[in-house]
N, C-alpha and C positions, 0 to 999 in steps of 0.2 A: 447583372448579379454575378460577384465573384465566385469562383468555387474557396470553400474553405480549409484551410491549412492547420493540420496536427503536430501538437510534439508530443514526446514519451520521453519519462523521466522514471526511474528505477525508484523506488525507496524498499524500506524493509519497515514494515510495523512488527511491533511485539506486543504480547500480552502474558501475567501470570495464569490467566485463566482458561482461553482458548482461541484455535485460529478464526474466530469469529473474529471475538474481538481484539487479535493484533491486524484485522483486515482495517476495521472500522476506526484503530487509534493511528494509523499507515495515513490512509484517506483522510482523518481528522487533520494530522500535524502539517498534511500537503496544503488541506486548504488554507492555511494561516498564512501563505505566502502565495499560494496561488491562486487566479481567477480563472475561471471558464472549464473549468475542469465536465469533462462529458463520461467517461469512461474507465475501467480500470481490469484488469486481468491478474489472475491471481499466478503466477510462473515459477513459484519453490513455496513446500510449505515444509518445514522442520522444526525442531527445536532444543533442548536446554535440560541434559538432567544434573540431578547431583541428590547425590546419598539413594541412588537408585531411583529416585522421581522426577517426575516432571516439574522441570521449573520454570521454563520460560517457552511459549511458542513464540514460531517467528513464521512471518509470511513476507517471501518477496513480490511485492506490485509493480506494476506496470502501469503508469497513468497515464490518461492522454487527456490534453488541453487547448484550446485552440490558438492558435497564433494569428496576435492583432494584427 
């Protein structure tokens, strides 16, 4: 049995609503193109004002995936 091999690819989700959900539209838009995906870390969260409010969060992820 081989031992198994990871990558890590950066993305940034956003959301207008919250870092919830720029986490879960992040993770969404990876899996469109990716498979095997096991894990994910969340490493910046910020985001987006204007006219004094919140307009956009952003969360940068850290995915990992396993390599065929």
């Amino acid at each position: 049995m081989a031992d198994t091999v990871y990558k890590k690819i950066e993305v940034v989700g956003t959301s207008t609503k919250s870092f919830s959900d720029a986490t879960a539209n992040g993770v969404a838009k990876a899996a469109e193109t990716l498979h095997g995906m096991s894990w994910f870390e969340v490493v910046e969260m910020r985001g987006s004002i204007v006219d004094g409010k919140v307009h956009q969060y952003q969360v940068t992820l850290k995915i990992g995936f396993k390599v065929d």
